[in-house]
C-alpha positions in Angstrom: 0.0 0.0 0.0 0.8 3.6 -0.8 1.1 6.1 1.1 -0.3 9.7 0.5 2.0 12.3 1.5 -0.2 15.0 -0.8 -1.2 17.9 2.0 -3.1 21.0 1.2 -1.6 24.3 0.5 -3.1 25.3 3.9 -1.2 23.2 5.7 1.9 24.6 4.3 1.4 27.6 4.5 2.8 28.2 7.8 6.2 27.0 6.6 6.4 29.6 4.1 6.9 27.2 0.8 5.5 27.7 -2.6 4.0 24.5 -4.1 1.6 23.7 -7.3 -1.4 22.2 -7.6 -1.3 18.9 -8.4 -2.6 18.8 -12.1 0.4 21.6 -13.1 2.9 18.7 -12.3 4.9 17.7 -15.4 5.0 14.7 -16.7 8.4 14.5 -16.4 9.1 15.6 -12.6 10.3 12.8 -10.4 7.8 10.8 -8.6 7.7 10.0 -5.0 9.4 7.1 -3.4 7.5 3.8 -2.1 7.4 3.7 1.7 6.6 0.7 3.6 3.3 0.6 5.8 3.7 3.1 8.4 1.5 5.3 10.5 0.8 8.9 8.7 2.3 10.3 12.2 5.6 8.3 11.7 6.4 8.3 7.9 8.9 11.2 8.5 10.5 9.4 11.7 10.7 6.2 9.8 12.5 7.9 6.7 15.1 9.6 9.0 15.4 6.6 11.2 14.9 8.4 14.6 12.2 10.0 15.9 11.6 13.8 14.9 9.5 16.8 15.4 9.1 20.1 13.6 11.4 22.1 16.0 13.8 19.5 16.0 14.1 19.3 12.1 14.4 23.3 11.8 16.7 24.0 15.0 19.0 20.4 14.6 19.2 19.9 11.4 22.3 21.2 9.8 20.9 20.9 6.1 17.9 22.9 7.0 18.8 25.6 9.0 18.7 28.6 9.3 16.5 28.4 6.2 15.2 31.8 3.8 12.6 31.3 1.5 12.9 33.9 -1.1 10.8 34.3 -4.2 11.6 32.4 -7.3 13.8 34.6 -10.0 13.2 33.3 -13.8 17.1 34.8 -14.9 19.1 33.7 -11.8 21.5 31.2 -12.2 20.4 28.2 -9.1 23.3 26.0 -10.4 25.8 27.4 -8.4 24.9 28.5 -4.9 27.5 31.4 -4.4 26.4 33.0 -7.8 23.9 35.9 -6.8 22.2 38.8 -8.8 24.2 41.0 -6.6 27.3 40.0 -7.1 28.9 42.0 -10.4 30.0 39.7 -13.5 34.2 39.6 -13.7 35.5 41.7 -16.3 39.6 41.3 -18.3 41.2 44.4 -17.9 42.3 45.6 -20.9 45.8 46.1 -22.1 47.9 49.3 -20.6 49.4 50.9 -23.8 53.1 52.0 -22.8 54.6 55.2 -24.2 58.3 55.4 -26.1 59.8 56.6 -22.8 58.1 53.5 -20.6 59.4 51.3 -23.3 62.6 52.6 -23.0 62.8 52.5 -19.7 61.3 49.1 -19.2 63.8 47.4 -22.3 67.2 49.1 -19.7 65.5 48.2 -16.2 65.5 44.4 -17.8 68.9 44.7 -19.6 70.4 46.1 -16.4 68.7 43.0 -14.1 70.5 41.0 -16.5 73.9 42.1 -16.6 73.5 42.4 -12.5 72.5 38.4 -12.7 75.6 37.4 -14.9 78.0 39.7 -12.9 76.7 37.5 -9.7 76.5 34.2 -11.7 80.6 35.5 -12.7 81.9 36.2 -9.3 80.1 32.9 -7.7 81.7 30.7 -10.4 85.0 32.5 -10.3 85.2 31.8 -6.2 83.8 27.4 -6.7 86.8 27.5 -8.7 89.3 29.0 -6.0 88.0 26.6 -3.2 87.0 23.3 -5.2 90.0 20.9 -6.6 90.6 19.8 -9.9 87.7 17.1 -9.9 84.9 19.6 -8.6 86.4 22.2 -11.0 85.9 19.9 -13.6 82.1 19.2 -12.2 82.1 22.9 -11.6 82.8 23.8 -15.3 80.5 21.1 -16.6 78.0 22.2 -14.8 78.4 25.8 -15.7 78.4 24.9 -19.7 74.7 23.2 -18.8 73.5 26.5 -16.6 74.7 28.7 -20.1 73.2 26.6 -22.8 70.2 26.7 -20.6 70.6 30.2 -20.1 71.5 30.8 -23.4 68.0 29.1 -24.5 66.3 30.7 -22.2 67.6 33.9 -23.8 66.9 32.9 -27.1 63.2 32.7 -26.0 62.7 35.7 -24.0 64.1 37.6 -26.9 61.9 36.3 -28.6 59.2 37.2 -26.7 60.6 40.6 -25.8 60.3 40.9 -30.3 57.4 39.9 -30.1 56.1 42.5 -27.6 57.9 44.9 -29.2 56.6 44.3 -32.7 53.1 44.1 -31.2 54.1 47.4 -29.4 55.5 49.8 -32.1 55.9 49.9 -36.1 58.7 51.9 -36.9 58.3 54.2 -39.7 60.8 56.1 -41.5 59.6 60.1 -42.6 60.3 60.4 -46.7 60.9 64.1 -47.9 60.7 64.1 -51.2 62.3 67.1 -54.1 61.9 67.4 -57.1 64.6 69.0 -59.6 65.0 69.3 -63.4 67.5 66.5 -65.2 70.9 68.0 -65.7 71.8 69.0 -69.7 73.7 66.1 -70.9 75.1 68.6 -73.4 78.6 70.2 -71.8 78.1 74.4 -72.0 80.0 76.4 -73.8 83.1 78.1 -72.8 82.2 81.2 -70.7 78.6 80.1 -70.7 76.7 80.3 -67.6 75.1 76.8 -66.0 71.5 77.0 -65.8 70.1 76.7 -62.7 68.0 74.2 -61.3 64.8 74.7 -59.9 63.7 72.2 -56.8 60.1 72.1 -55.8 59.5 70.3 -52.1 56.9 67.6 -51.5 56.4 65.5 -48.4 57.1 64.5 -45.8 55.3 60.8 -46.3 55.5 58.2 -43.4 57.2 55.0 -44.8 56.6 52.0 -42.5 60.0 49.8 -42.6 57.9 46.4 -43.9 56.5 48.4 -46.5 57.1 47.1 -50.4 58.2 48.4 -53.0 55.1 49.3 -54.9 54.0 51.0 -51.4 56.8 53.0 -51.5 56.1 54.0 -55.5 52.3 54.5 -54.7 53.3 57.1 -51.5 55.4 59.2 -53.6 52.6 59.3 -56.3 50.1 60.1 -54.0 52.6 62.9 -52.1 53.4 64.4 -56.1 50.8 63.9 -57.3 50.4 62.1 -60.6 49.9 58.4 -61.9 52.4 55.8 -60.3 53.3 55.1 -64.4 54.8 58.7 -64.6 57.3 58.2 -62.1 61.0 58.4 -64.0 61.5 55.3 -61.1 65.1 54.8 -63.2 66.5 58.3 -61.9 65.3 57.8 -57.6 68.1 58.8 -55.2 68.0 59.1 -51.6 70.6 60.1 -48.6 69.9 60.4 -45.1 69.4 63.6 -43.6 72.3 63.2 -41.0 75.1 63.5 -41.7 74.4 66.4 -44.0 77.6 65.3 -46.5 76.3 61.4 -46.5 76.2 60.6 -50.8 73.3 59.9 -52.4 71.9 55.8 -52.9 70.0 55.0 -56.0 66.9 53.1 -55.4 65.5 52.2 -58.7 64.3 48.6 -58.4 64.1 45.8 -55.5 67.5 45.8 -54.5 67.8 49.1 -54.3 64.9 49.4 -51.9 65.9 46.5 -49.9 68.9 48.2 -48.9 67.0 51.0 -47.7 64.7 49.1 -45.7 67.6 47.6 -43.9 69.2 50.9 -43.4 66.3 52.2 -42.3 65.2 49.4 -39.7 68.8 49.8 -38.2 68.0 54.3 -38.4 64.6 53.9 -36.9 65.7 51.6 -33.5 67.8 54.2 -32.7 65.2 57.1 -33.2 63.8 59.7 -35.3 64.5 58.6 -38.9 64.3 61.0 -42.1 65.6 60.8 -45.2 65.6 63.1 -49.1 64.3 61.5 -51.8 65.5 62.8 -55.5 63.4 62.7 -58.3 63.1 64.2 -61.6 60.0 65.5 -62.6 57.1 63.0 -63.4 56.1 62.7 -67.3 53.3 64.6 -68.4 49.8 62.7 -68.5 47.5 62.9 -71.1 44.5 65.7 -70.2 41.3 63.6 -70.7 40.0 60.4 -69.1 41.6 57.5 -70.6 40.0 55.1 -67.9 43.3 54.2 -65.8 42.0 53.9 -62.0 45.7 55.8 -61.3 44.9 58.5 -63.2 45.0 61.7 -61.6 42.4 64.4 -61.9 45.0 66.9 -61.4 48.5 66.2 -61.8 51.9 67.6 -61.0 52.9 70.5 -63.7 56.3 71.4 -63.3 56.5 74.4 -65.6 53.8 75.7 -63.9 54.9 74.9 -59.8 58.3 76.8 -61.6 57.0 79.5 -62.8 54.8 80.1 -59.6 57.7 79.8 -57.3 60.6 81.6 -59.5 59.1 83.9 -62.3 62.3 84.8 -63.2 64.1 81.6 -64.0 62.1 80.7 -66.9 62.4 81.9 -70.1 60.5 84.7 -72.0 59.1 82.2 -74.7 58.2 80.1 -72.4 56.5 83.0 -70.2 54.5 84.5 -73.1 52.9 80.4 -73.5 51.7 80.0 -70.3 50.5 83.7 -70.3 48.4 83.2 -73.2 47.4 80.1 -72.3 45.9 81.4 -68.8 43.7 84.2 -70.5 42.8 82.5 -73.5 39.2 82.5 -72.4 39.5 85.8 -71.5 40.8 86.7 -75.1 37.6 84.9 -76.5 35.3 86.8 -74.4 36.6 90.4 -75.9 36.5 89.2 -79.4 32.7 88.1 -78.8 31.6 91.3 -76.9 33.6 93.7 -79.7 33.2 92.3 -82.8 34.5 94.0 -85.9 32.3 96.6 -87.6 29.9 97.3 -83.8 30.8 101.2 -84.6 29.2 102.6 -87.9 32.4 105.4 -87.4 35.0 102.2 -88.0 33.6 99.7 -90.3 36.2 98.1 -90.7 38.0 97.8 -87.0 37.0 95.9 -83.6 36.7 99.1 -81.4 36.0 99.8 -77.8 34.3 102.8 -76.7 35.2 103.9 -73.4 33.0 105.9 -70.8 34.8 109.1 -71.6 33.6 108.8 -75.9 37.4 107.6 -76.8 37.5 105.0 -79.5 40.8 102.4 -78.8 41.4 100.1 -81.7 41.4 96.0 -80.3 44.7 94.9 -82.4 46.1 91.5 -81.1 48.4 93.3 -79.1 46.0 95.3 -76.9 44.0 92.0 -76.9 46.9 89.9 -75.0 47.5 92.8 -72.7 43.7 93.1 -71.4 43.1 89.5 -71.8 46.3 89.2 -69.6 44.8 91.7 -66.7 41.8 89.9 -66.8 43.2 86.6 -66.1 45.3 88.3 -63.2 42.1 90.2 -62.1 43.5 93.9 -62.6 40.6 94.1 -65.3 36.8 92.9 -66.6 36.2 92.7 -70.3 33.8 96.1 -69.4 36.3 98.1 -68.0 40.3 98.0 -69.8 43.4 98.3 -67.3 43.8 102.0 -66.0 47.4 101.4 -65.5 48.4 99.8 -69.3 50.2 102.8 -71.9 47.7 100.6 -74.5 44.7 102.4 -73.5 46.4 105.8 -73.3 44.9 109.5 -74.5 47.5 109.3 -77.4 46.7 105.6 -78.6 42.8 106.7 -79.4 41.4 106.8 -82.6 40.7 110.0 -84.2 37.2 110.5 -85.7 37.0 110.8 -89.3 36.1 114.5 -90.6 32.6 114.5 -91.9 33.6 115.9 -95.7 30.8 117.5 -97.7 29.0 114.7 -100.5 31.4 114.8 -103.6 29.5 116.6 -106.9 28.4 115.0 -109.5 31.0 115.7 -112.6 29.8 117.8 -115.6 31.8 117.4 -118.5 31.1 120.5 -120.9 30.8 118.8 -124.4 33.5 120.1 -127.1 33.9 120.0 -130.0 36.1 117.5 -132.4 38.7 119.3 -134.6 37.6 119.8 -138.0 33.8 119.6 -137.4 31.2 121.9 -139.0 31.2 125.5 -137.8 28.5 125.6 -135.7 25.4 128.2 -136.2 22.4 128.6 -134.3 19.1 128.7 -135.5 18.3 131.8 -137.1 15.5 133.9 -135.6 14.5 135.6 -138.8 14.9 134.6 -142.5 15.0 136.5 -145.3 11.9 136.4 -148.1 12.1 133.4 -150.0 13.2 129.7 -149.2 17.3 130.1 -148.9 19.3 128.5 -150.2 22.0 125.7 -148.9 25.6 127.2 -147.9 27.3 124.5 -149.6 26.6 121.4 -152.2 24.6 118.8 -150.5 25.1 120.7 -146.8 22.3 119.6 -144.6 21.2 123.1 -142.4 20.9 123.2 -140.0 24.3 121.3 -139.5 23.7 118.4 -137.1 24.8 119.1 -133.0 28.1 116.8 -133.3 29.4 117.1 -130.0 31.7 114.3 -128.7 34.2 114.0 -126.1 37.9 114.5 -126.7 39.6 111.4 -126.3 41.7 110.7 -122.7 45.1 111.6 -122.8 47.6 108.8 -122.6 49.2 107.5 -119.4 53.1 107.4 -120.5 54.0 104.0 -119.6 57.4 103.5 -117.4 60.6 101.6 -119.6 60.2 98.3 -119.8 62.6 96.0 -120.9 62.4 94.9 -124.4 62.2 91.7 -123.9 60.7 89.5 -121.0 63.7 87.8 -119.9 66.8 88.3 -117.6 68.7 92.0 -118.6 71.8 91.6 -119.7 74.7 93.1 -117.9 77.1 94.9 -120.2 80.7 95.2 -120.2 81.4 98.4 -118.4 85.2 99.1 -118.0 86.1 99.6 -114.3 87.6 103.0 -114.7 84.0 103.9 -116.6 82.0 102.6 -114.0 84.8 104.1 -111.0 84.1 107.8 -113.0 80.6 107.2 -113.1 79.8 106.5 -109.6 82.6 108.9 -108.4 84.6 106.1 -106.7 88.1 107.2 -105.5 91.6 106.3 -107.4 92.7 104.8 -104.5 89.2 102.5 -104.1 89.6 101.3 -107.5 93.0 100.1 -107.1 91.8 97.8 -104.3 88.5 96.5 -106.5 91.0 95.7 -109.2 92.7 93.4 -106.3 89.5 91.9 -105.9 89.4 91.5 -109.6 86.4 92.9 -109.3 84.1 93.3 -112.9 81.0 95.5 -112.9 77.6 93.9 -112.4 79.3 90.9 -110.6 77.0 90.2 -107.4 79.1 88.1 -105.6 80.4 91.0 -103.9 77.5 91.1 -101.4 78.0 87.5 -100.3 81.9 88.4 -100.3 83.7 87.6 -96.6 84.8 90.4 -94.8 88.6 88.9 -94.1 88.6 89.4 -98.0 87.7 92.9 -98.4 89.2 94.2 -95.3 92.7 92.1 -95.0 93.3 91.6 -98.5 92.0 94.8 -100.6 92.7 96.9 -97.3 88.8 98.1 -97.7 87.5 100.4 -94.7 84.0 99.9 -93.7 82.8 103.4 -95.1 84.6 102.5 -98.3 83.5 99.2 -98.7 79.8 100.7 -97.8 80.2 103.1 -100.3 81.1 100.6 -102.9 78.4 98.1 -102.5 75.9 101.6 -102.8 77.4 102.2 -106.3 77.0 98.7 -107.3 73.5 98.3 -106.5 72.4 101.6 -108.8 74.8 100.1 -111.6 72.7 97.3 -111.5 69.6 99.1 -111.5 70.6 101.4 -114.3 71.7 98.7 -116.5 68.0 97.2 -116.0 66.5 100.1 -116.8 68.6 100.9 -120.3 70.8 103.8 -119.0 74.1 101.7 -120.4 73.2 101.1 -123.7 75.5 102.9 -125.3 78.7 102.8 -123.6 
């Protein structure tokens, strides 16, 4: 038989417990255990094997007192009996990030422990030896080769650890000042002539990590330019350290080359502050419109121009007058909308600007560079001209043409030809009778004849007879010496030259020959070659015919 431990919530009450009906048990909640047959009264007694009373259980009981009932919490943790919603969950404390100087400080404090420890380790070793005999020596020194390879691994391995930290600690980084100068004429100057100089233009500084690569490295100086990583002139790269100051330069043009400045630079940047000069020509040129290259930079590095904005003077005039007129093209094409030729009905034929004042100013090409020029430097507007420019001066105006009365109509008075009828006018009165005619078979009244005279002839300038080359004639020296009025003494030295009249040859001739070997002066030899050219002049035009 069974027995029926099930009480009502009543009776439990007093003890302060919370229990469930019986029809909310799960299915799956463990059932009571099977007593033998015992008295209601004496089930509990019989289960603890002695006999028992309320007090007893609550006051001797170690497992059940003191007891606390507290109220059920759905998100407390019952596994564990110290865990408590009070008690605050453990948290890692994060990392302590040291500074350089801790660093420092913490890398000597451990290298000074260690050179204290093998000092000691020294001096304890050195005294075995003084008090041990040969055998324990021998022990002594064996033992001492195990302690150091020992220590020596165990050196190995903090080393490594302390690299480790290190690494985790820092990355060292190397600061890259870059300048950029023209390429040296491969061409030697002249003798006497001055050496151009070189124009640098500063970029930088860029932070180089030390396990950076070489295409990091390329793409930091393309970024620090700037311009497209393919325009770099990678061939010509140079560096030096900044200290010492006389250190040579390094090329650094492909891997090797930047290998050996890494290493130098790991070795620079353990020490401390590194910084170092890269040279570099300037980058090519790159195309102006989008050719689809991710590199491609929207605005890249124009040497000419960073040039001529830092030293005006350096470049040339030619090369000034370019970039001039390339700035204020647009400014140019603005003046020749807004002043078109013809605008004034007083100038037709001229692009004119009228200023306030009622002055007319002709717009030639030169006056348009000069105010397209202030406009693009903003000293002018294409309204208003520069005040400052001698272009736009009182004495450059144009002057208005005079208004001139409307030319007359020509009448030309209608004469006569020679030889013509004498000319009568009709008779008012006639005598009785029909007359008769002048002369046989004379119509009268005579016909009104009246023609122009003909134009006079233009007299037409001598022409050659003939439409080919005129031929020089053979003019004696001395007739061609009286003719021009050339001096004795002149005419001695062109018969040196063997000169003949008409020969042109003497324009092309070499001064050495006139000057060192006919003993020509400059006047003389002027006056010659202004004798020669009306010779040849008058010979064209028929003069020496008939010498």
């Amino acid at each position: 038989m069974e027995i029926d431990l099930t009480v009502s919530d009543n009776e439990l009450e007093h003890l302060g417990s919370q229990t469930r009906a019986a029809a909310d048990l799960d299915a799956h909640e463990p059932r009571l255990r099977v007593l033998p047959e015992a008295h209601v009264d004496d089930a509990f007694d019989f289960y603890l094997d002695k006999p028992t009373t309320f007090d007893s259980i609550i006051n001797e009981a170690p497992d059940f007192g003191p007891m606390q009932f507290v109220p059920y919490e759905p998100d407390q943790n019952y596994s564990d009996r110290e865990s408590s919603s009070d008690t605050p969950a453990t948290t890692r404390t994060p990392r302590k990030t040291l500074t350089d100087t801790e660093r420092k400080a913490r890398r000597a404090q451990k290298a000074k422990e260690k050179r204290a420890r093998e000092k000691a380790e020294k001096e304890a070793a050195d005294e075995d030896d003084d008090s041990e005999g040969p055998t324990r020596k021998r022990k002594a020194r064996a033992q001492k080769g195990k302690d150091k390879k020992k220590k020596k691994q165990k050196k190995s391995v903090q080393d490594e650890e302390d690299t480790e930290e290190e690494a985790e600690e820092e990355i060292l980084e190397v600061a890259v000042y870059i300048e950029i100068e023209s390429l040296k004429p491969t061409a030697a100057p002249r003798k006497g002539a001055k050496a151009p100089a070189v124009s640098i233009i500063r970029r930088g500084p860029s932070m180089l990590p030390v396990n950076a690569s070489f295409d990091d490295f390329q793409t930091a100086i393309a970024a620090k330019t700037p311009c497209n990583v393919n325009m770099l002139a990678v061939k010509h790269f140079t560096w030096k350290w900044d200290q010492p100051a006389n250190s040579k330069r390094k090329p650094v043009t492909d891997q090797d080359g930047f290998c050996a400045l890494v290493a130098s630079a790991k070795v620079k940047a353990k020490r401390g502050a590194a910084a170092l000069t890269l040279y570099m020509p300037p980058p090519a040129k790159d195309v102006s419109w989008d050719t689809g290259d991710p590199g491609q930079v929207e605005d890249p590095f124009d040497y000419d121009a960073e040039v001529a904005a830092q030293n005006p003077e350096l470049i040339s005039r030619s090369a000034q007058l370019a970039n001039l007129s390339d700035r204020s093209s647009d400014a140019r094409d603005k003046l020749v909308a807004r002043y078109p030729t013809g605008a004034h009905p007083e100038f037709p034929t001229k692009a004119v600007y009228k200023d306030p004042n009622g002055r007319f100013f002709e717009l030639t090409d030169l006056r348009l560079k000069v105010w397209s020029a202030h406009m693009a430097n903003g000293n002018a507007t294409e309204f208003q001209p520069p005040e400052a420019s001698p272009h736009f001066e009182d004495s450059k105006k144009l002057r208005l043409p005079s208004k001139a009365p409307a030319p007359e109509v020509p009448n030309h008075d209608q004469l006569a030809p020679p030889g013509a009828w004498a000319q009568h006018p009709w008779p008012g009165q006639f005598y009785p009778g029909y007359p008769s005619p002048y002369t046989q078979q004379a119509q009268y009244p005579p016909p009104n004849i009246q023609q122009a005279p003909p134009a006079t002839p233009i007299p037409s300038p001598t022409l050659n007879k003939s439409p080919c080359r005129a031929r020089l004639q053979k003019v004696p020296l001395a007739a061609f010496c009286e003719k021009y009025d050339i001096s004795e003494d002149n005419q001695k030295k062109l018969a040196i030259l063997e000169y003949r009249p008409g020969n042109n040859s003497v324009l092309t001739l070499d001064e050495k020959e006139w000057k060192s070997v006919a003993k020509f002066s400059s006047l003389g030899w002027g006056e010659f070659l202004e004798a020669h050219t009306i010779f040849c002049r008058d010979v064209k035009d028929g003069l020496w015919d008939r010498v």
